[in-house]
N, CA, C and O atoms as a GROMACS GRO file, in nm:
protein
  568
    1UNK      N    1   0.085  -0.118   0.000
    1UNK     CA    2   0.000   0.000   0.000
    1UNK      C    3   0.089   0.124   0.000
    1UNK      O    4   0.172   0.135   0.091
    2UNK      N    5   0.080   0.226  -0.101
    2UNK     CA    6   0.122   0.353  -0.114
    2UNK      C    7   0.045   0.455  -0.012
    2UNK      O    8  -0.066   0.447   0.041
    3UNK      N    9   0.166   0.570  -0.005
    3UNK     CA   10   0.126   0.682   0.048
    3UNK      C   11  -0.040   0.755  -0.025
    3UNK      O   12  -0.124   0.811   0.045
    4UNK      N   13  -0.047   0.740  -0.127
    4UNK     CA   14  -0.155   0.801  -0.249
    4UNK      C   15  -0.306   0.795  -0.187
    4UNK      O   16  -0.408   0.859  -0.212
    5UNK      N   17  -0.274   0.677  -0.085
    5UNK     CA   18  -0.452   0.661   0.020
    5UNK      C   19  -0.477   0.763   0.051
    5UNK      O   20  -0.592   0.806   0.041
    6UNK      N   21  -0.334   0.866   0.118
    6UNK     CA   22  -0.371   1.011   0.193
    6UNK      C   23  -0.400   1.116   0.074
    6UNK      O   24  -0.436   1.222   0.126
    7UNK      N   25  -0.398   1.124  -0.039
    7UNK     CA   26  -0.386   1.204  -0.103
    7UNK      C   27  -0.495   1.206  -0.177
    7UNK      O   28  -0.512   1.103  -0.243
    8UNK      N   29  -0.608   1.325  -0.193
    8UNK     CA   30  -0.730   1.374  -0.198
    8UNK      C   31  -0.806   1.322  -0.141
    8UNK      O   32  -0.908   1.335  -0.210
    9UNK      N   33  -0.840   1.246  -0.020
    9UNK     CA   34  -0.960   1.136   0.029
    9UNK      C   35  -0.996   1.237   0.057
    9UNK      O   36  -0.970   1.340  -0.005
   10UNK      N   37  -1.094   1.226   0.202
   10UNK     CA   38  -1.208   1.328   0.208
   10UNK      C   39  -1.119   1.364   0.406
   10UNK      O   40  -1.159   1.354   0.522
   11UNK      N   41  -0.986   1.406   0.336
   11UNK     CA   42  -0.952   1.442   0.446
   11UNK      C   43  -0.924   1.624   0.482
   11UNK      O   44  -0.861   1.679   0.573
   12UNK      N   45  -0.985   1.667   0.394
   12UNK     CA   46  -0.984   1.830   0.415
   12UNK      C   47  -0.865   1.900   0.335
   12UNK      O   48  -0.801   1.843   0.247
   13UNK      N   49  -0.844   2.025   0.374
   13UNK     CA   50  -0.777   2.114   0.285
   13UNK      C   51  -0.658   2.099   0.368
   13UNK      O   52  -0.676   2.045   0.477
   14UNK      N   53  -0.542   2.134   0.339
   14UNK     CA   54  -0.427   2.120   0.425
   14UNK      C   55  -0.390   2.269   0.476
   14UNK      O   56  -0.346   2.356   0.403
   15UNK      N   57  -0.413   2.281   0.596
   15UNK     CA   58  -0.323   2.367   0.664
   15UNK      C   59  -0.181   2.399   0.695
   15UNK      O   60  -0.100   2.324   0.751
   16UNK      N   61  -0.159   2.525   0.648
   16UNK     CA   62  -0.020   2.586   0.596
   16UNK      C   63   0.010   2.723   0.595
   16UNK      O   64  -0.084   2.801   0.607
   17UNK      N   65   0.140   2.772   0.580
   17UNK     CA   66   0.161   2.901   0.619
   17UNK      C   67   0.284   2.945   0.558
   17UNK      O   68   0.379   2.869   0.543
   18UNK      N   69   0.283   3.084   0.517
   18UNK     CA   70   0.361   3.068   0.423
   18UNK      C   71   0.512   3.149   0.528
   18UNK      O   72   0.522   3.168   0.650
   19UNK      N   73   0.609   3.180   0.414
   19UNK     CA   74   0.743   3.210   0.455
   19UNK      C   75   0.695   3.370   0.546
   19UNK      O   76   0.723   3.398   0.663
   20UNK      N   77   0.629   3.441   0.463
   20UNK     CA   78   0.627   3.594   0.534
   20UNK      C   79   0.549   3.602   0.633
   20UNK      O   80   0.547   3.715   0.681
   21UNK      N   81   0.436   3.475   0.721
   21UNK     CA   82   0.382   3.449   0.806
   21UNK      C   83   0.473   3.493   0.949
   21UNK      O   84   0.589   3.452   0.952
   22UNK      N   85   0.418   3.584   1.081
   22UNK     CA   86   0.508   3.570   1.155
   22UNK      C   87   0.520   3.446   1.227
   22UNK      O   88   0.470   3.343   1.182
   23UNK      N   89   0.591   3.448   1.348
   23UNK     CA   90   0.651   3.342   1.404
   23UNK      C   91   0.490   3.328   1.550
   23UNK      O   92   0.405   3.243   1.577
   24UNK      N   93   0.512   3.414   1.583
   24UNK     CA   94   0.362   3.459   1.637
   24UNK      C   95   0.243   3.423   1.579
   24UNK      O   96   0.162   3.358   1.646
   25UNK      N   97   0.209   3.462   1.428
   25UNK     CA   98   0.120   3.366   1.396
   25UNK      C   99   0.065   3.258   1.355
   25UNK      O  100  -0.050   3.231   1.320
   26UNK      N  101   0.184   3.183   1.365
   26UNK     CA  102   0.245   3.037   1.354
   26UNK      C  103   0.184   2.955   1.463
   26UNK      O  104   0.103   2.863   1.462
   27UNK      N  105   0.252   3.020   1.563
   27UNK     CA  106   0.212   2.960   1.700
   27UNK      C  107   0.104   2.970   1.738
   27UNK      O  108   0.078   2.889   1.827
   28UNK      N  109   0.005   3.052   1.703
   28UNK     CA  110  -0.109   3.084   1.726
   28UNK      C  111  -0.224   2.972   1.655
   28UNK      O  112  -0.332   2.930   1.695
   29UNK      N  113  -0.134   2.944   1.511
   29UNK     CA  114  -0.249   2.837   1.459
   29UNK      C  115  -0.198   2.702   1.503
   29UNK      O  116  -0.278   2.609   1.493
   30UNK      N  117  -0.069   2.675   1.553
   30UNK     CA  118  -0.060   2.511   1.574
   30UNK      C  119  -0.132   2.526   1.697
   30UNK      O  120  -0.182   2.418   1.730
   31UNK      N  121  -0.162   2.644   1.797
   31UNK     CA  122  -0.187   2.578   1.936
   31UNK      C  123  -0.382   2.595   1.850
   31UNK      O  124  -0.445   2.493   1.874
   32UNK      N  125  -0.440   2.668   1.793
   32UNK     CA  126  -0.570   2.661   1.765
   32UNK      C  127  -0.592   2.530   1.695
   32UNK      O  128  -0.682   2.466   1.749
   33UNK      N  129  -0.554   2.490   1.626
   33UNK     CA  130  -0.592   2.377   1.550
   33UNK      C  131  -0.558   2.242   1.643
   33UNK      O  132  -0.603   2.130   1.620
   34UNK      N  133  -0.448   2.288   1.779
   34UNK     CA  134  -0.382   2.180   1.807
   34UNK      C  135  -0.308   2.098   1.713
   34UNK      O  136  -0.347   1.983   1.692
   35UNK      N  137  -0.220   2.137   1.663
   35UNK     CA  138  -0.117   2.025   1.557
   35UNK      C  139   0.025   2.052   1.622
   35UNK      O  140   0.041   2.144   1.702
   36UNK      N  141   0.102   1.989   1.592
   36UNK     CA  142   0.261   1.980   1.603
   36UNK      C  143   0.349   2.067   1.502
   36UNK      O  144   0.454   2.123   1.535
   37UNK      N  145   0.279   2.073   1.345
   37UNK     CA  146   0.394   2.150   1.274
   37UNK      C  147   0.250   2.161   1.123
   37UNK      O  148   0.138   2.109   1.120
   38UNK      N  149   0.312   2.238   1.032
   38UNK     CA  150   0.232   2.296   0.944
   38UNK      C  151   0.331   2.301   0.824
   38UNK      O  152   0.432   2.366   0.848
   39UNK      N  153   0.323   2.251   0.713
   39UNK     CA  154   0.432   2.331   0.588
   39UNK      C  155   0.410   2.434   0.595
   39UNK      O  156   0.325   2.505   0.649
   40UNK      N  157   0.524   2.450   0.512
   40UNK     CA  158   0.536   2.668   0.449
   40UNK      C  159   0.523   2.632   0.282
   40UNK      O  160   0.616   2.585   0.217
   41UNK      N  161   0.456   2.647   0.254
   41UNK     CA  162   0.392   2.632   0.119
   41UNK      C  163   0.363   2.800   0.017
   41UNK      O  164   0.288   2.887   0.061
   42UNK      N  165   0.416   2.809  -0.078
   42UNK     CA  166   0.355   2.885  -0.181
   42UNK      C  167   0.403   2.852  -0.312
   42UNK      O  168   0.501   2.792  -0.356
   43UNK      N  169   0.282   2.922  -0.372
   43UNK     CA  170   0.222   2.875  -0.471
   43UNK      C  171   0.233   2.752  -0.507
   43UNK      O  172   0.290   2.716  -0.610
   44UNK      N  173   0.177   2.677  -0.424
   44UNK     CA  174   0.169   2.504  -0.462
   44UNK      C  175   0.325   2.468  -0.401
   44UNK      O  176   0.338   2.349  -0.433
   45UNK      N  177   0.414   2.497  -0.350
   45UNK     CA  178   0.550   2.408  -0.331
   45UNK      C  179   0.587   2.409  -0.208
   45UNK      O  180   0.552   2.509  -0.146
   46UNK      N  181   0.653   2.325  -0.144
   46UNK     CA  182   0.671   2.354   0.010
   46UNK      C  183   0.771   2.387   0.028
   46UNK      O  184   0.853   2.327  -0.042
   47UNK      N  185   0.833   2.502   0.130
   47UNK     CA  186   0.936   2.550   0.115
   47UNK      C  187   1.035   2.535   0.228
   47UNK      O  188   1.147   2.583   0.240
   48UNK      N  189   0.959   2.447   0.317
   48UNK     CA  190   1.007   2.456   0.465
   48UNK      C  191   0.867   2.366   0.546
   48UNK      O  192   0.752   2.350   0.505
   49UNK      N  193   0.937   2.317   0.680
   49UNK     CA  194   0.803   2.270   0.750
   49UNK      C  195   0.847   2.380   0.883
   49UNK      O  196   0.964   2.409   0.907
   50UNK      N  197   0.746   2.426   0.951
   50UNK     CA  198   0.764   2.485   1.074
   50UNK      C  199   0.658   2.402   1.189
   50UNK      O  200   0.538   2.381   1.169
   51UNK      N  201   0.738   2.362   1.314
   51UNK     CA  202   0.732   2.281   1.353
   51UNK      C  203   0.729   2.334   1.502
   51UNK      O  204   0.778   2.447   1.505
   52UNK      N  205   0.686   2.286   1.638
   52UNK     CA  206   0.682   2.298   1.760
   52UNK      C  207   0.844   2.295   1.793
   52UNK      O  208   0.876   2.388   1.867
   53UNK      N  209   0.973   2.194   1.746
   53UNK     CA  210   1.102   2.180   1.763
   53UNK      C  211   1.125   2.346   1.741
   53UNK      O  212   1.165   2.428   1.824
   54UNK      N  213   1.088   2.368   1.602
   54UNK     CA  214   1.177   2.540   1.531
   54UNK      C  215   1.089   2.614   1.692
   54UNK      O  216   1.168   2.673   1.765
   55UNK      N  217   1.003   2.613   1.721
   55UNK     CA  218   0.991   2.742   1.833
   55UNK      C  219   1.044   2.667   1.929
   55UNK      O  220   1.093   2.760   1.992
   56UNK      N  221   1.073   2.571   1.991
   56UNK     CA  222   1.142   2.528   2.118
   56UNK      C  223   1.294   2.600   2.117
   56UNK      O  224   1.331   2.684   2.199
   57UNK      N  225   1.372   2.548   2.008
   57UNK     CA  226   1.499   2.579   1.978
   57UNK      C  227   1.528   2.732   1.940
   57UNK      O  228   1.628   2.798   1.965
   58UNK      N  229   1.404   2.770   1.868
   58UNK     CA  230   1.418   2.924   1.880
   58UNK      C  231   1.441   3.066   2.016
   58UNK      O  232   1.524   3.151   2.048
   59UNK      N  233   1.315   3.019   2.053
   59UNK     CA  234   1.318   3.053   2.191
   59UNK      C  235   1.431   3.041   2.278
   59UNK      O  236   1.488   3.137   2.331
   60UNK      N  237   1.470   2.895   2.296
   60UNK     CA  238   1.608   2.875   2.387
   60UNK      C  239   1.751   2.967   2.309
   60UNK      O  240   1.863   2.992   2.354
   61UNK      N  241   1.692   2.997   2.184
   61UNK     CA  242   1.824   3.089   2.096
   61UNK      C  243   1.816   3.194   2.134
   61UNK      O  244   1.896   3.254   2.205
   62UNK      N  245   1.680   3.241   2.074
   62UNK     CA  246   1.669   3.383   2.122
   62UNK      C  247   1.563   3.487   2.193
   62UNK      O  248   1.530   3.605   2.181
   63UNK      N  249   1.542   3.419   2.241
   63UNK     CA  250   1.390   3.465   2.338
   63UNK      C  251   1.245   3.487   2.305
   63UNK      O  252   1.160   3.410   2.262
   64UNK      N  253   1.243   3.588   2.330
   64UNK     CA  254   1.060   3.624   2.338
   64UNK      C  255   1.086   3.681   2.139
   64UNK      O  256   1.006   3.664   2.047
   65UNK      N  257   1.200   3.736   2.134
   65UNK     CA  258   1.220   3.830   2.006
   65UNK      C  259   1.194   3.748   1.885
   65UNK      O  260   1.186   3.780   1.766
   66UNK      N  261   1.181   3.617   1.952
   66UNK     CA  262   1.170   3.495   1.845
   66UNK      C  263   1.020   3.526   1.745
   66UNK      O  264   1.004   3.504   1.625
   67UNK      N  265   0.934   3.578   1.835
   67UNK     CA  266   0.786   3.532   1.822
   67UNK      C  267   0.750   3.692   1.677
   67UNK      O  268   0.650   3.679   1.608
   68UNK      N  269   0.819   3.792   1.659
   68UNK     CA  270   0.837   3.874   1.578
   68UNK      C  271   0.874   3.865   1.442
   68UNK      O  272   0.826   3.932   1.352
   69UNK      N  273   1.029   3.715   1.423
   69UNK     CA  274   1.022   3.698   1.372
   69UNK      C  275   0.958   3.659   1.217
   69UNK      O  276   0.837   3.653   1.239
   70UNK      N  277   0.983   3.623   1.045
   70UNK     CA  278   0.927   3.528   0.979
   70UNK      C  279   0.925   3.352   1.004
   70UNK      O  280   1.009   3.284   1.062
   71UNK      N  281   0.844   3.324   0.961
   71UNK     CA  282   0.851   3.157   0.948
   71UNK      C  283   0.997   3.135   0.883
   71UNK      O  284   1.084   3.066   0.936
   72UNK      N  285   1.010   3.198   0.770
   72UNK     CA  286   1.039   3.196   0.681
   72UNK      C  287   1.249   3.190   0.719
   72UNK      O  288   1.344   3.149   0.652
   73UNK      N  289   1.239   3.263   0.878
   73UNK     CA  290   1.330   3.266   0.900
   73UNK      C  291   1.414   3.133   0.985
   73UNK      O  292   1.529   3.091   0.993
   74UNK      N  293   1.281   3.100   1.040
   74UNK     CA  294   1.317   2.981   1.192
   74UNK      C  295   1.286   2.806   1.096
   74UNK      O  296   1.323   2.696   1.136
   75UNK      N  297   1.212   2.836   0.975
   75UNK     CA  298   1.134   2.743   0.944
   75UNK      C  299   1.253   2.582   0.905
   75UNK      O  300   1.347   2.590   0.827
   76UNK      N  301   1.221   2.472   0.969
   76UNK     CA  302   1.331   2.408   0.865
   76UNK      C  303   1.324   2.371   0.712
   76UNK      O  304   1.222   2.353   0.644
   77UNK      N  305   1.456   2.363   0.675
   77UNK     CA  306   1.446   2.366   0.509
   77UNK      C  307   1.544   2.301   0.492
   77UNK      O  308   1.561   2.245   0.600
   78UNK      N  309   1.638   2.264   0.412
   78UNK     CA  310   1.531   2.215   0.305
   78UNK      C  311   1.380   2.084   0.384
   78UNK      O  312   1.379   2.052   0.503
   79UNK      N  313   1.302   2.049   0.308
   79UNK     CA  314   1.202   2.003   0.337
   79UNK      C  315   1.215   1.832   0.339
   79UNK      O  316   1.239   1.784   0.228
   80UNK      N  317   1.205   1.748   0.437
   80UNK     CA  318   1.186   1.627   0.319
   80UNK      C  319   1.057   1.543   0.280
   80UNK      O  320   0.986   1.490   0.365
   81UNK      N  321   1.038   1.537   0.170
   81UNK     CA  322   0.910   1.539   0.103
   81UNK      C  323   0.938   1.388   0.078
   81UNK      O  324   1.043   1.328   0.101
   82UNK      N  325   0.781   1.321   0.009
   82UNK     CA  326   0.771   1.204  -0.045
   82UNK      C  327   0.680   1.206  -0.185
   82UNK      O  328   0.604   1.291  -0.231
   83UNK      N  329   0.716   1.083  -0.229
   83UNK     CA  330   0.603   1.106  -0.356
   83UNK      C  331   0.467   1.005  -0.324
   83UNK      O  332   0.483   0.906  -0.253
   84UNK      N  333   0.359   1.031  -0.369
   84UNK     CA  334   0.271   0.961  -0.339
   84UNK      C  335   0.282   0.825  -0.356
   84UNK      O  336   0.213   0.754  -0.282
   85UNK      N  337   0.378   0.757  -0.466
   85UNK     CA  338   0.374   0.582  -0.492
   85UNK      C  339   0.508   0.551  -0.380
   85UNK      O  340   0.596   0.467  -0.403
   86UNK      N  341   0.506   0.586  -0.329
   86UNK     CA  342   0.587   0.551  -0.157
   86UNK      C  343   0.533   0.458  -0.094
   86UNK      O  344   0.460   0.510  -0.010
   87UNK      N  345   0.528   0.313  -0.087
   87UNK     CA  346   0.514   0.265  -0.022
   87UNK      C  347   0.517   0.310   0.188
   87UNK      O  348   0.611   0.342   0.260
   88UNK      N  349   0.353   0.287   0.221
   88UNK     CA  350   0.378   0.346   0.340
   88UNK      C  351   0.511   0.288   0.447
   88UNK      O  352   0.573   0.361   0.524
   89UNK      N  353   0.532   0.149   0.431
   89UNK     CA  354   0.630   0.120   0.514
   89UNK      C  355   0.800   0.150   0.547
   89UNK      O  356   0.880   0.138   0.640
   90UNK      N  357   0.795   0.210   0.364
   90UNK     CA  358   0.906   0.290   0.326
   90UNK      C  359   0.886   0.446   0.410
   90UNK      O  360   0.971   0.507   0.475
   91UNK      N  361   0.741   0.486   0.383
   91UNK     CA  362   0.773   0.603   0.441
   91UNK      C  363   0.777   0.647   0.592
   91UNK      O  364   0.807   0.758   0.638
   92UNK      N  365   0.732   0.509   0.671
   92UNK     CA  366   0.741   0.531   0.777
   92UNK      C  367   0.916   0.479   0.815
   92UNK      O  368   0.970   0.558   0.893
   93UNK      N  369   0.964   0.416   0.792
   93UNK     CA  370   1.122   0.349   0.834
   93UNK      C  371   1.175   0.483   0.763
   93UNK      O  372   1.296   0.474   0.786
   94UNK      N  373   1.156   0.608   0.686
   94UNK     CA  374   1.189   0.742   0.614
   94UNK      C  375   1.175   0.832   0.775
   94UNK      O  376   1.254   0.925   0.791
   95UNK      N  377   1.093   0.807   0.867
   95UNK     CA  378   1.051   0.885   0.930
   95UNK      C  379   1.114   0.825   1.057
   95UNK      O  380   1.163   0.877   1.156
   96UNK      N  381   1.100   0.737   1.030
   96UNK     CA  382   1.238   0.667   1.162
   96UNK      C  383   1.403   0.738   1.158
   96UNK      O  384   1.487   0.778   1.239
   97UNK      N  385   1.393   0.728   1.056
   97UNK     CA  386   1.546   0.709   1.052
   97UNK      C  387   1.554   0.906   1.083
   97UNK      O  388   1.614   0.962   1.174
   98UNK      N  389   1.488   0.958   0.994
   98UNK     CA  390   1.512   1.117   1.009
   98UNK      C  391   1.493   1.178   1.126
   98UNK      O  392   1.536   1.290   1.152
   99UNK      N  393   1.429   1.111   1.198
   99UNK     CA  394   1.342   1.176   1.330
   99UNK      C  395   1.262   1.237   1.321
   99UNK      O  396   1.262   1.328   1.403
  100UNK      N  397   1.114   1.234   1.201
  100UNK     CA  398   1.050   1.316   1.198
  100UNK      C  399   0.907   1.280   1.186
  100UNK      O  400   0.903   1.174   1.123
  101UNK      N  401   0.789   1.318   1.218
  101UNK     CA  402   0.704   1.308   1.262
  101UNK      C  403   0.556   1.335   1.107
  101UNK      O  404   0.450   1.282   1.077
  102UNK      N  405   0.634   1.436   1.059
  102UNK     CA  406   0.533   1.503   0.955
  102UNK      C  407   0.646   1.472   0.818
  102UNK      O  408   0.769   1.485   0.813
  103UNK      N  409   0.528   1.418   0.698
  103UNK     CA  410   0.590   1.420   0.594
  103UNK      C  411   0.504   1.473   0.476
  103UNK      O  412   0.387   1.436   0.462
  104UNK      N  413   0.579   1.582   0.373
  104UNK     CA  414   0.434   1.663   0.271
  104UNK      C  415   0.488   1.546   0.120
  104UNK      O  416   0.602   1.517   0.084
  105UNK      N  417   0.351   1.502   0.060
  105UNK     CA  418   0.348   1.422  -0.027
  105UNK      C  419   0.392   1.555  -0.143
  105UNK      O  420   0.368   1.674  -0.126
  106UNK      N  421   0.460   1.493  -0.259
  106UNK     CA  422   0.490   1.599  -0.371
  106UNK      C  423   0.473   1.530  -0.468
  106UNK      O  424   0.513   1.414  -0.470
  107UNK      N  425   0.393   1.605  -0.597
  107UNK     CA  426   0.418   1.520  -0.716
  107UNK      C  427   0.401   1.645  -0.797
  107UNK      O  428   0.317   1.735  -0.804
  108UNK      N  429   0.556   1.605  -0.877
  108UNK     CA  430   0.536   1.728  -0.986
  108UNK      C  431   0.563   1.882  -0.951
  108UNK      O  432   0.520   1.984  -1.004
  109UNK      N  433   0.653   1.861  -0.841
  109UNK     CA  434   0.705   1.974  -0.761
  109UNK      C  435   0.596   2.047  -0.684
  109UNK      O  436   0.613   2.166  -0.654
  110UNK      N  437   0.488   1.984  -0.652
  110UNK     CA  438   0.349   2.093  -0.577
  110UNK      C  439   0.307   1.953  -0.496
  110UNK      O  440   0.287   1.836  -0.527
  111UNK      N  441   0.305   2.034  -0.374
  111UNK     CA  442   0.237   1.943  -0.234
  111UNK      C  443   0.125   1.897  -0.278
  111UNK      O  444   0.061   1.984  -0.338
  112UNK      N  445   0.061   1.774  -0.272
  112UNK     CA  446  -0.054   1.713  -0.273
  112UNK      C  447  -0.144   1.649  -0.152
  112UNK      O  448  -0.262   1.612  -0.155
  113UNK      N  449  -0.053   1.650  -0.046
  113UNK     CA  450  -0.083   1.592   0.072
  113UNK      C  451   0.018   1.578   0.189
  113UNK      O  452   0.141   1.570   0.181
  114UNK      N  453  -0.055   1.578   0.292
  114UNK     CA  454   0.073   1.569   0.403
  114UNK      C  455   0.024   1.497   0.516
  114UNK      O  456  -0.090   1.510   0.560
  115UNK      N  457   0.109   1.422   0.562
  115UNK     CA  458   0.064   1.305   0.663
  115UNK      C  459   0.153   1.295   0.761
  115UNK      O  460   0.262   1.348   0.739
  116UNK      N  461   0.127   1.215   0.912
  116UNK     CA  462   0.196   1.226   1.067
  116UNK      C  463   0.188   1.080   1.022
  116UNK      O  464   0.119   1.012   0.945
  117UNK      N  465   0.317   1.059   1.128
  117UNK     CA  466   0.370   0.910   1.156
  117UNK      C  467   0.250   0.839   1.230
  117UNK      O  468   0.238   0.717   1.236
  118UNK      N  469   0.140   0.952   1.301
  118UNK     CA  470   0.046   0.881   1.349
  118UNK      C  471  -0.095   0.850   1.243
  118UNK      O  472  -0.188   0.780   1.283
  119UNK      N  473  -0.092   0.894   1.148
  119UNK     CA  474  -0.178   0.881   0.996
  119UNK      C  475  -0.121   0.710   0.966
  119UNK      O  476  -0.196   0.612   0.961
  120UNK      N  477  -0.024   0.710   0.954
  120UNK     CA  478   0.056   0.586   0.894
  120UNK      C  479   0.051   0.444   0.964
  120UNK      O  480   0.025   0.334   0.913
  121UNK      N  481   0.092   0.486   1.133
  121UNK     CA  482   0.086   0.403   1.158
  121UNK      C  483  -0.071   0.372   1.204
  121UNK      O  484  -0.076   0.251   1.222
  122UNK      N  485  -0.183   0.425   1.228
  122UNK     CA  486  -0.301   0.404   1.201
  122UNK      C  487  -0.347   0.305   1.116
  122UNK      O  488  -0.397   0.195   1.143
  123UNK      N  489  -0.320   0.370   0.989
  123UNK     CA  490  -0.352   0.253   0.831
  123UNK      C  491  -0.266   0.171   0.883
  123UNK      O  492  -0.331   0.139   0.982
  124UNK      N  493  -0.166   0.112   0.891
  124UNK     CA  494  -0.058  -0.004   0.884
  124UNK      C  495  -0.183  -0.094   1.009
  124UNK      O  496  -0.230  -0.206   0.990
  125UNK      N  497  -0.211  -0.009   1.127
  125UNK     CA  498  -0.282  -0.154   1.226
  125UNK      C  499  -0.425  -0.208   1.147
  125UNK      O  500  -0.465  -0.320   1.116
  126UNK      N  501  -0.488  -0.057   1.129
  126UNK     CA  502  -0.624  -0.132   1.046
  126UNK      C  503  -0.579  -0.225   0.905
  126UNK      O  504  -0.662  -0.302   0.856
  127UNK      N  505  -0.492  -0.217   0.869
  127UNK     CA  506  -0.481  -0.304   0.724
  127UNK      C  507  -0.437  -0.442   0.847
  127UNK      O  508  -0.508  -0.541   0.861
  128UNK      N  509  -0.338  -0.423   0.907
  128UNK     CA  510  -0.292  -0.566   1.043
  128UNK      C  511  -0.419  -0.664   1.066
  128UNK      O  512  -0.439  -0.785   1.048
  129UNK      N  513  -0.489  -0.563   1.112
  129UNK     CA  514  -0.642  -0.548   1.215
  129UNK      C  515  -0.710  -0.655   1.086
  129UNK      O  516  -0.667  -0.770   1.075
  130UNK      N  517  -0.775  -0.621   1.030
  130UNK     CA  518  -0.797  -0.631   0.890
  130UNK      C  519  -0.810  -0.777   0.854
  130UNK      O  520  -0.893  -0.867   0.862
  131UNK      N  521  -0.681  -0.755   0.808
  131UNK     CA  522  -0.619  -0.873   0.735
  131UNK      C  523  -0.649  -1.007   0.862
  131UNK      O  524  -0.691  -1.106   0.803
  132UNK      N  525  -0.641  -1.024   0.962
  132UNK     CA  526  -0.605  -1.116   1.106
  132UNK      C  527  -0.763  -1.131   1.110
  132UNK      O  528  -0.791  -1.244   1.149
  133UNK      N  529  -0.846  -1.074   1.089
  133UNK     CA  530  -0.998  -1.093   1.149
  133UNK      C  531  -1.077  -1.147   0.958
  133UNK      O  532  -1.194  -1.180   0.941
  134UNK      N  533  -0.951  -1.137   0.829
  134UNK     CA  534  -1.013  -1.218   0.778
  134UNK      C  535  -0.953  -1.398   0.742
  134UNK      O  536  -0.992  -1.486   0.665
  135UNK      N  537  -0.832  -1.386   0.854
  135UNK     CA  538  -0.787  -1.499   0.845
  135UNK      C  539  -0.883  -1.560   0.978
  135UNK      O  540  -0.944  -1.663   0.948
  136UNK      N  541  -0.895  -1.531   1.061
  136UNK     CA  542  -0.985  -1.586   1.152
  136UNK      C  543  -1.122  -1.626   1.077
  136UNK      O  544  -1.122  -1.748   1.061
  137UNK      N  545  -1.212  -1.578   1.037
  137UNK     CA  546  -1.292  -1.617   0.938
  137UNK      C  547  -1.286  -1.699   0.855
  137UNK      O  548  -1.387  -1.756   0.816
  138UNK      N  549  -1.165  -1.725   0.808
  138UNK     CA  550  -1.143  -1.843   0.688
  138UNK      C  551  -1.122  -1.943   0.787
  138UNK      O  552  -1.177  -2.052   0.777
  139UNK      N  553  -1.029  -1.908   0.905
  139UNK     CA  554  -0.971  -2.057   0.957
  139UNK      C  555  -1.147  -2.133   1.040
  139UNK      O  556  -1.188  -2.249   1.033
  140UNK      N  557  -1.199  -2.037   1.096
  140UNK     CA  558  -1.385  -2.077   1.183
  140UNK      C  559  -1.423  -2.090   1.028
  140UNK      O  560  -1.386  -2.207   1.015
  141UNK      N  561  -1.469  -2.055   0.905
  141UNK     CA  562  -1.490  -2.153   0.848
  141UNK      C  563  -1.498  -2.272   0.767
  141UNK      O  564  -1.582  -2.316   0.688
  142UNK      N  565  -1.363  -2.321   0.818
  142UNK     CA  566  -1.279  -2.426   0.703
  142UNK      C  567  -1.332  -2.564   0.794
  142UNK      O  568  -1.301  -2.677   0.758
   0.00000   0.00000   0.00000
């Protein structure tokens, strides 16, 4: 199974923010929405992810002066992206190894979708889940 499940289902518009966004109003939408991190996206491309880490590490850099800042400035970059025929298990052992939590699907140089290690590993138990409750079924009725 590919990454491509996440990409247009009926999972909403993706929330994002661009480079000239402040750092202040960054923080303002991960704590409203409650999320961990958001791309920096324009015109269709991602340019950076800004993330709960970029204001932890910011802050401990440079204080309150942080929150004045652009995204654009704290944001990390380069990005690492996936393509939608990514096998999910590839993209989760991708997310192991990097340490990272959020990954934006790309095809054709423009974001199409973006998914959490907790999106992934979700699908991976229900396909587990799944698959085990239709081997139980075959084995009760053989």
């Amino acid at each position: 199974m590919t990454v491509s499940a996440f990409v247009g289902g009926s999972r909403g518009a993706i929330i994002s923010v661009t480079r000239t966004d402040s750092v202040a109003q960054a923080v303002t939408l991960l704590a409203q929405r409650r999320i961990g991190c958001v791309p920096v996206v324009e015109d269709g491309v991602v340019l950076g992810i800004f993330s709960e880490r970029d204001v932890v590490y910011g802050l401990e850099r440079e204080g309150a002066t942080l929150l004045a800042k652009t995204v654009g400035e704290v944001m990390t970059t380069p990005p690492v992206t996936i393509a939608p025929d990514m096998p999910i298990i590839s993209a989760l052992s991708l997310m192991t190894r990097r340490r990272i939590r959020h990954l934006p699907i790309v095809e054709r140089g423009r974001m199409v979708g973006f998914v959490s290690i907790g999106d992934l590993v979700k699908h991976r138990m229900d396909k587990i889940e799944s698959e085990a409750e239709a081997m139980r079924s075959y084995i009760q009725s053989a």
